[in-house]
N, C-alpha and C positions, 0 to 999 in steps of 0.2 A: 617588678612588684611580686609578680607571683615569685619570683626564684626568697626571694626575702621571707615571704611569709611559707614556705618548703623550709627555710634554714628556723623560722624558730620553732615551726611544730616539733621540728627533729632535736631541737635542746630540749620544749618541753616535755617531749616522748620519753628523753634520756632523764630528764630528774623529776618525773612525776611523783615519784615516789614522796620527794623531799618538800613539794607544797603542803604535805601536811605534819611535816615537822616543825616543830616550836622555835619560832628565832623571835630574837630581839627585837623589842619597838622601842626608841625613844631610849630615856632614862629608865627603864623598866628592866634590868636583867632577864634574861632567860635563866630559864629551871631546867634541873632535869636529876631525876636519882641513876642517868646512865650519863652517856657522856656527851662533850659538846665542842665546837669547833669555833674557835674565832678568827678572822682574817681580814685583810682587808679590801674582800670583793666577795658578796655573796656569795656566787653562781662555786667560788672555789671551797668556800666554808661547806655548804650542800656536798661539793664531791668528797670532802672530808667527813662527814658527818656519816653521808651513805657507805662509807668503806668501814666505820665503827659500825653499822647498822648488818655489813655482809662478815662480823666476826672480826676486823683487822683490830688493832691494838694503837695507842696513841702516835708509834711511830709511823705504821703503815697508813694512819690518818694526817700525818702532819707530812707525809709524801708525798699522798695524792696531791693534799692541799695545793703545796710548793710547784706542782708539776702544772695544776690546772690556773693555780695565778701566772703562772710562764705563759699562760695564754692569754687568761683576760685582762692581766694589769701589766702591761708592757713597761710604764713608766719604774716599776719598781722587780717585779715577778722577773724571775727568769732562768737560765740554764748558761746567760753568757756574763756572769758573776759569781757573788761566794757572798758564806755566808756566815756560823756558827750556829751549832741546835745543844739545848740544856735537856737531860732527859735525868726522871727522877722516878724510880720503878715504886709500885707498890710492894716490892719487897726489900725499901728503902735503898736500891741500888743507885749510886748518882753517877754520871759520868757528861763528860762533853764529847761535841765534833767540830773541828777545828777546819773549815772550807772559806777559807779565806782567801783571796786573790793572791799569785806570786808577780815577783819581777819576773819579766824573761830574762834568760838567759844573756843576752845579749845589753840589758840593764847597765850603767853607770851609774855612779855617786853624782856627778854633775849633767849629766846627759839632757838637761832644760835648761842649762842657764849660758846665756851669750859670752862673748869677750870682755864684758863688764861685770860680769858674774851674778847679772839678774835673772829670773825667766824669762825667756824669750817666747812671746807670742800666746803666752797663758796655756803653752804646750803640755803641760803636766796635766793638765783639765781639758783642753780641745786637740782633738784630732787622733791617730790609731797609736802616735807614742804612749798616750795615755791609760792605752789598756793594759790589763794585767791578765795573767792566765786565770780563766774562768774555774772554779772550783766545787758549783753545786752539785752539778751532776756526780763528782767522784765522795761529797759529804754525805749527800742526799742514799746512796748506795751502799755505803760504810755502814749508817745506821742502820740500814734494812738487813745489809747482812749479819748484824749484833743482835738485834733484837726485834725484827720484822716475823710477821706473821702469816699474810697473806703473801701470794706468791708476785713478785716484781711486775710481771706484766697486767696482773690485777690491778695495781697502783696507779700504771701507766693508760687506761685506757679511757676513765673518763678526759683524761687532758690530749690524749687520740681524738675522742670525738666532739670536742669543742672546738680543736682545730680545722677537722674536715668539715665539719657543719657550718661552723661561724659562731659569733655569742654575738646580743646587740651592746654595740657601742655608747658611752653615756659620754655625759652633756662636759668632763672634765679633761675629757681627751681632745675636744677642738682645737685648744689651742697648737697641739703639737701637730694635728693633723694641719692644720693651717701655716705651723713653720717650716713642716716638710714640703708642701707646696710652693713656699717661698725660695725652699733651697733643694729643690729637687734636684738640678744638675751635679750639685755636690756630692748630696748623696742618693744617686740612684737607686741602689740594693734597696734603702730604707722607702725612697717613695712608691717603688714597685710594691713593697708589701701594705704600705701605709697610705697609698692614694687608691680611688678607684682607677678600672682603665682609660680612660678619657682627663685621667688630671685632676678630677673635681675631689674634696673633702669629702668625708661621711658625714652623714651629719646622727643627731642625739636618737638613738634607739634603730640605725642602718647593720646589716648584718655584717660582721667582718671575719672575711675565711682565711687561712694564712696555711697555705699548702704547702709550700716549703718547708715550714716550722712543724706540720705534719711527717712530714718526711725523716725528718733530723730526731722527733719524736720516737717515730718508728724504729727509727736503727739504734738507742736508746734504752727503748725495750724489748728488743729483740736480742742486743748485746751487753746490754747494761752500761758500764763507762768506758768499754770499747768502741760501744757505736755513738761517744761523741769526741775523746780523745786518741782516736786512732781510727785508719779505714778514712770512708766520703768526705767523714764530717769534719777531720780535723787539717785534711787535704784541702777542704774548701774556706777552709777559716787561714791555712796556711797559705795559699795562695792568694787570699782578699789580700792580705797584713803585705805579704812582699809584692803586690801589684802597688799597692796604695800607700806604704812607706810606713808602714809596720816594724815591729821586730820579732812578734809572736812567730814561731815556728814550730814542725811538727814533733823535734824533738821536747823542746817546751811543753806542749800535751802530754806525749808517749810519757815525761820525767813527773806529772803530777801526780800529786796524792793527797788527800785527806789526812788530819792527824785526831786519833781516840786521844782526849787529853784528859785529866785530873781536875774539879774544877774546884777552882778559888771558894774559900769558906768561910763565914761569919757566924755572928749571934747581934740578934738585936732585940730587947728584952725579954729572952727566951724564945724567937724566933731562929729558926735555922736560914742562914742567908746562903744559896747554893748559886755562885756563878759562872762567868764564861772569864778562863784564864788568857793572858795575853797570846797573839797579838791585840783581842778585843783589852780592853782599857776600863770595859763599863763595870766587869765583877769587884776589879782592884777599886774603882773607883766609889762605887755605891756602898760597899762592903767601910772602906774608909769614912764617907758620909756619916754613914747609919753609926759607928763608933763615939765621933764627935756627939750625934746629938744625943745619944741615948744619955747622957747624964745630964738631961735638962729633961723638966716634965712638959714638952709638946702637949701635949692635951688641955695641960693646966692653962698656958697661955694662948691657946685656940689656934682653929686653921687658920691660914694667912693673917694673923694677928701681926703688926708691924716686929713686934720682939720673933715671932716665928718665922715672918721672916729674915727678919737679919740674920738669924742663927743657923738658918737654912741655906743663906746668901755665903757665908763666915764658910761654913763647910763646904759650900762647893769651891769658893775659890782656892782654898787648901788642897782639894784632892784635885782642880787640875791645875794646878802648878803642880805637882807632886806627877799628874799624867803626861805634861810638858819635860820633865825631868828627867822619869825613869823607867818609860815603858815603850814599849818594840815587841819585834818577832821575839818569844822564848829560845827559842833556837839560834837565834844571832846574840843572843844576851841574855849567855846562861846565868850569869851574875845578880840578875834584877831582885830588888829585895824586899821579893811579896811578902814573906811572911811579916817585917817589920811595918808596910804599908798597911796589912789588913790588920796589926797588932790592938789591943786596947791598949800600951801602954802608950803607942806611939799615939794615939788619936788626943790621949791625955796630952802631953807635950802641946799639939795643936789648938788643944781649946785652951788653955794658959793663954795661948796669946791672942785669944776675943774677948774683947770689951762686949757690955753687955748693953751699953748703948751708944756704940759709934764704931763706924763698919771700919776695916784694916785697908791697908794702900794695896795695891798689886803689884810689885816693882819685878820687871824683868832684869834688872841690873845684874841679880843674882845667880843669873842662866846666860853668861856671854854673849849677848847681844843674839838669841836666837829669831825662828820666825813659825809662827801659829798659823797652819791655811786653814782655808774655809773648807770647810766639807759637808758636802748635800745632805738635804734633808732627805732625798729617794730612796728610801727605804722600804720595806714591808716585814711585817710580825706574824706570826702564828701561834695562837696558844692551844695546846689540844689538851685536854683530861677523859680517859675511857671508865670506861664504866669499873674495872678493876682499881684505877687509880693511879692507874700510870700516868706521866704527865711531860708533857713536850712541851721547851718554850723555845721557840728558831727566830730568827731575823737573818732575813739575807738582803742582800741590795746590790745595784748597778752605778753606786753612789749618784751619781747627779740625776734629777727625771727622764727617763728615756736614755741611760748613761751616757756613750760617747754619742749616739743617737745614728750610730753606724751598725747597721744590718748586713749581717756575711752573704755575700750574693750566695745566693742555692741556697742556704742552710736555714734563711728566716728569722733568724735570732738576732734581740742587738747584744752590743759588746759593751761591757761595763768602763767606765774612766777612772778606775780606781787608783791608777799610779800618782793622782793626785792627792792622794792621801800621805803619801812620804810628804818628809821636810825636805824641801827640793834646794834650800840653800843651805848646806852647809854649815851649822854655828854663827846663825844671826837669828836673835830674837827681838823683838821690838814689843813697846806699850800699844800698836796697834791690834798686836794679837797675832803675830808672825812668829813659828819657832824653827827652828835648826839644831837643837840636840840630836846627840849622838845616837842614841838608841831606836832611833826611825828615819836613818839616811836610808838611801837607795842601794840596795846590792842585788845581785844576781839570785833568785829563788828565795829570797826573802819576801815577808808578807807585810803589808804595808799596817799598822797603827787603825786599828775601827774603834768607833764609840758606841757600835751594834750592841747591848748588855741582856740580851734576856737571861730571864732570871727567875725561881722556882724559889720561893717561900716553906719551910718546913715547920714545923712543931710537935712534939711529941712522936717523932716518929710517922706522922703522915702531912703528905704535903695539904697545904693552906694554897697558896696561890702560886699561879703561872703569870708573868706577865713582862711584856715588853714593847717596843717604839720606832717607828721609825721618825729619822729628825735630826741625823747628824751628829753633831756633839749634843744638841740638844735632848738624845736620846737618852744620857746617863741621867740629866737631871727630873724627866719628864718619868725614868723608874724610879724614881728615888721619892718623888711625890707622890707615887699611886701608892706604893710603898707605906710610908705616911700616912697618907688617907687611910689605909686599910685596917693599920695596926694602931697607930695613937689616935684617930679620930673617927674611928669606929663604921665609916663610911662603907656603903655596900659597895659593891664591885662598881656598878655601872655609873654611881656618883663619884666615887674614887677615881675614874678616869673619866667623866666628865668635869669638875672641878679645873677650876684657872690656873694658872701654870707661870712660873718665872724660870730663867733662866739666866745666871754667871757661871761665865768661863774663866777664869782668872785674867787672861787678856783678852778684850780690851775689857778695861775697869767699870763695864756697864752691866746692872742689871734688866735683860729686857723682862716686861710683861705682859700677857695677853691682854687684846686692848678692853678686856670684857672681864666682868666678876669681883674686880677687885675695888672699894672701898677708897673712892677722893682722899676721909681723913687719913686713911691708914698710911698708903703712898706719900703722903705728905709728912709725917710721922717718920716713916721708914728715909726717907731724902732728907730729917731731920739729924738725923746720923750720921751723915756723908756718904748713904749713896750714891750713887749719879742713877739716871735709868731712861730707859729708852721704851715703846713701845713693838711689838708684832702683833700680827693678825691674827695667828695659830702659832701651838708648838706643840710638834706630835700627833701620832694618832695610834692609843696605846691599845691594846689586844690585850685581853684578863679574863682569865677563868680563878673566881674561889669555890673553895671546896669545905661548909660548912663539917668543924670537925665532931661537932655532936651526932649530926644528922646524916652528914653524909653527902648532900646537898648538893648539886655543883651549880653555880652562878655566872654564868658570864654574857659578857659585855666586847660589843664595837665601840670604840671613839668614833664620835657621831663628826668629829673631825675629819674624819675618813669619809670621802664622798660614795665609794658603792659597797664598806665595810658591812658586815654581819656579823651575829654571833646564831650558829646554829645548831640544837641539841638531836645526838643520835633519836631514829624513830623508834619509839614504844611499840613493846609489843603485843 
């Protein structure tokens, strides 16, 4: 007991500063005329907040962030994944960072699927074939060296002493703490970090110290992406993989790199749309949405009004079939044909063929029998804006919660299950929502298809909003809505991403809904059209900073969907 109450005086001691900064309650946006931090775990939004507070800049605030959720939000936070970050300068500079997971080297095009040419044993999503080479750590450092402010190990040291202290644990991690004790034998590494010493669970508000993940920190900031791709750390991640039937290796590490990319562009009535270019999917994607609807007055026909959504439903099935179709790594698939996807004229072509009261088929006929997987909703967002006006919108993830839920003995960290994100079969697509097109098979150093989309709002020359999602595929549509909200139905920030949420994928032919907010008649209306529809409990949990452009203003908002999210504003001086 006493060692517990030692470990939180010493987090309180570390962010005293930050209880008397302005965060978020409720529906209520935070304010601030400096800047502010959204995420989705407190305690990491505060070490963001305090690093814009010690002079850092939106980047050196959305590194700490990323570096301190590596610690407190295990299920999603981390350094043994990848991710994408949108940065849009107050001296209207745009550009991306491309940290997305690769295949190893050692990768095939068929390398899951048995002598019948199924996947074998859900291998693409369980177990260490699954992972792909982690990429935060060398994204997260790219941007700091373009455009960081404060010096690297500044960045690194609140997510130092969260580690060697502990943070308390909340009431949303039990269950994993409870499946690690179910499957301890399996995975060792993970329970030694994740059980106490005697076996037992944490339980809701126990401290949790992870000295290991201390360690692997340290060498980190001491060496930057040498001390996690080369040297202990990548020795002890190379040695898990081939003790445990891995493929990752240390040349895999030594070969990785981050890519500075160009990002995908739009207009939506006079908004500037600045996205994240392929391998993410969400900029082509949202960017295409917003085209379709703009020539219908959304506002005139109200939120979630049945015509709004069908018209919202019409668009997304379009843009993913279109993301089933023709989008991959850039670099495997110099050919892809963004400019025409994010066109107005093409979006014209596309509304031609909605009815304006009876939803369209989804036929995968027209894509050779391919196959659609499922992919996690484990995600995390961060949106920053500094008091200059610069603005960070990052999504990184370990795709599934807790990814492969396999912790590198010594190093602390889990490993992401990303390689389930390729189309593991080949050219089979089905009406269940299976695809297999070409342009996201499996190859060697290739980066597997995300629906990760943050995304940075523009007008006149200064940014409007930051915002993004974790949720899967459900992420492109879940921007696409706050989106919406923001600009045609005038919604503040913190309503705009509180607001009910639908999601279609073009397969399977179902629109789901959250089970909460939306109107009996309307749904009824709407399935009067031939939707089909299904319900969820949640979708998403979106991170948004606006930036009032009279005042200057900046607003942001947690999705209270998010169980330890925050939004919290740099301290006044």
């Amino acid at each position: 007991m006493k060692k517990i109450f030692t470990s939180l005086f010493l987090i309180i001691a570390c962010f005293a500063p930050l209880f008397s900064s302005v965060a978020q309650s409720g529906r209520i946006p935070v304010s601030s005329e400096k800047g502010i931090v959204t995420s989705s775990h407190k305690l990491a939004s505060q070490v963001g907040a305090q690093i814009l507070s010690e002079g850092g800049n939106a980047i050196d605030a959305s590194i700490a962030t990323a570096f301190a959720l590596a610690v407190t939000l295990p299920s999603a936070g981390n350094i043994g994944g990848g991710g994408f970050l949108v940065y849009r300068g107050e001296d209207g500079t745009e550009t991306t960072f491309n940290f997305r997971e690769k295949a190893p080297l050692a990768a095939t095009k068929t390398m899951y699927l048995d002598k019948d040419g199924k996947v074998r044993d859900n291998s693409n999503h369980e177990g260490l074939l699954a992972v792909g080479v982690p990429g935060t750590v060398a994204g997260l450092y790219k941007a700091h060296q373009k455009f960081g402010k404060l010096d690297w190990k500044t960045l690194l040291k609140p997510a130092l002493k969260l580690a060697k202290s502990g943070y308390p644990v909340s009431d949303d991690m039990q269950w994993f703490f409870k499946w690690v004790q179910e499957h301890k034998e399996d995975y060792p590494g993970t329970a030694r970090i994740f059980l106490k010493e005697d076996g037992s669970v944490y339980k809701n508000g126990e401290i949790l110290v992870q000295k290991d993940l201390y360690k692997t920190l340290k060498r980190i900031e001491k060496q930057g992406p040498d001390g996690f791709y080369k040297g202990k750390t990548a020795k002890l991640l190379a040695d898990f993989m081939a003790k445990n039937g891995g493929i990752i290796t240390e040349e895999d590490l030594a070969r990785y790199k981050a890519e500075e990319m160009q990002p995908v562009k739009g207009t939506y009535r006079g908004y500037e749309i600045i996205g994240m270019p392929p391998p993410s999917s969400g900029g082509v994607a949202v960017i295409e949405m917003l085209n379709i609807l703009e020539a219908y007055d959304m506002n005139e026909f109200g939120q979630n009004s049945a015509t709004s959504l069908h018209l919202i439903t019409e668009a997304m099935r379009r843009a993913f079939a279109d993301r089933a179709m023709y989008l991959g790594d850039l670099n495997f698939n110099p050919n892809m044909p963004l400019e025409e996807l994010t066109s107005k004229s093409y979006a014209e072509k596309l509304r031609n063929s909605i009815k304006m009261d009876a939803a369209s088929p989804s036929d995968s006929a027209n894509f050779n029998k391919a196959h659609l997987k499922h992919e996690s909703k484990e995600t995390t967002h961060i949106s920053v804006v500094d008091k200059a006006g610069n603005a960070v919108s990052l999504t990184y993830t370990l795709e599934q919660s807790y990814g492969s839920k396999y912790v590198v003995e010594g190093a602390g960290f889990l490993l992401n299950n990303e390689m389930g994100d390729f189309n593991p079969i080949p050219g089979y697509t089905d009406s269940k929502g299976l695809i297999g097109t070409a342009p996201n098979l499996i190859a060697p150093e290739k980066r597997m298809l995300s629906s990760m989309s943050p995304v940075i709002v523009a007008k006149d020359g200064k940014t409007i909003l930051a915002i993004g999602s974790p949720g899967g595929r459900t992420i492109i549509n879940t921007v696409l809505q706050v989106i919406l909200n923001t600009i045609d139905y005038k919604l503040d920030i913190a309503k705009a991403i509180e607001s009910p949420r639908i999601h279609h994928q073009w397969l399977p032919d179902i629109t789901y809904f959250e089970e909460w907010g939306f109107s009996p008649d309307t749904k009824k209306i709407y399935e009067e059209m031939g939707h089909e529809t299904g319900i969820r409990s949640s979708q998403g949990r979106a991170m948004g900073i606006y930036i009032d452009p009279q005042t200057g203003m900046r607003y942001g908002a947690a999705d209270s969907r998010s169980y330890s999210g925050g939004a919290v504003a740099e301290i006044e001086d």
